[in-house]
N, C-alpha and C positions, 0 to 999 in steps of 0.2 A: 751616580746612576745605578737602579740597582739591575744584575741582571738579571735577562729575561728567566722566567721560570715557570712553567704552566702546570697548575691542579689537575689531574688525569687520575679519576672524572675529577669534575669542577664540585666545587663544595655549595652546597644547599644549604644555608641556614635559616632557621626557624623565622625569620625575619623577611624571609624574602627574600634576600638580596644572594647574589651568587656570585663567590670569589672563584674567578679565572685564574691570578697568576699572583703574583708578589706586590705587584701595585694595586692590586683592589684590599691583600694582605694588609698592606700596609695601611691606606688610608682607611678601612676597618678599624685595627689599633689606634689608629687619630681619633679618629671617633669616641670610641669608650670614655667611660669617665675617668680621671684619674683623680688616683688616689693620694693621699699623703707618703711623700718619702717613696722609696722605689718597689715596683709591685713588678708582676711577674709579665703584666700588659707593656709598662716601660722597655724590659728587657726582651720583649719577641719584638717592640718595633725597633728599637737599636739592632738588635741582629739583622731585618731585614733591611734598614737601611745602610746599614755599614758592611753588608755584605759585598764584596767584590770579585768573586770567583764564582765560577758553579759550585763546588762544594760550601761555600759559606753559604750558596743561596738554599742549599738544597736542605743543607742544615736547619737555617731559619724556618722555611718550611715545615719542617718536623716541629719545630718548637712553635709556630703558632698553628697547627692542625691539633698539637696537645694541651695548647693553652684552650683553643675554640670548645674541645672535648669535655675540659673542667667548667667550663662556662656552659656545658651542654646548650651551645649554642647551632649545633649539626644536626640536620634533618634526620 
C-alpha cells in the first residue's frame, strides 16, 4: 500500500487530468507507454510503489514531479 501523500497544490497536466496524491501518480505511470528495456517512467513507478515510509513517498514524489517536467507534461 503506498502511503498516503498529497500534491500541495495539485498538479495540472496539459491533459486534463489532475494528480492529487501518489495513487493518481502512479496509475498516471501505468498509463504511459513503455518502452524497451528500463526507462526512467519504469523507475518513478517502482519508486512510488514500493515506497513504504513518508520519506520514500516523499522521495518518489520528487522523482515523478521531475520526470512529469521532462515530459513537459505540467500546465
Amino acid at each position: 500500500m503506498i502511503p498516503e501523500l498529497n500534491f500541495t497544490p495539485e498538479l495540472h497536466l496539459r491533459d486534463g487530468r489532475v494528480i492529487r496524491d501518489l495513487g493518481d501518480a502512479a496509475g498516471f505511470a501505468r498509463e504511459q507507454q513503455a518502452r524497451p528495456g528500463v526507462d526512467q517512467r519504469d523507475e518513478v513507478l517502482h519508486a512510488i510503489e514500493r515506497a513504504q515510509t513518508k520519506e520514500q513517498a516523499h522521495a518518489a514524489a520528487h522523482m515523478f514531479v521531475r520526470w512529469l517536467e521532462e515530459l513537459d507534461a505540467i500546465k
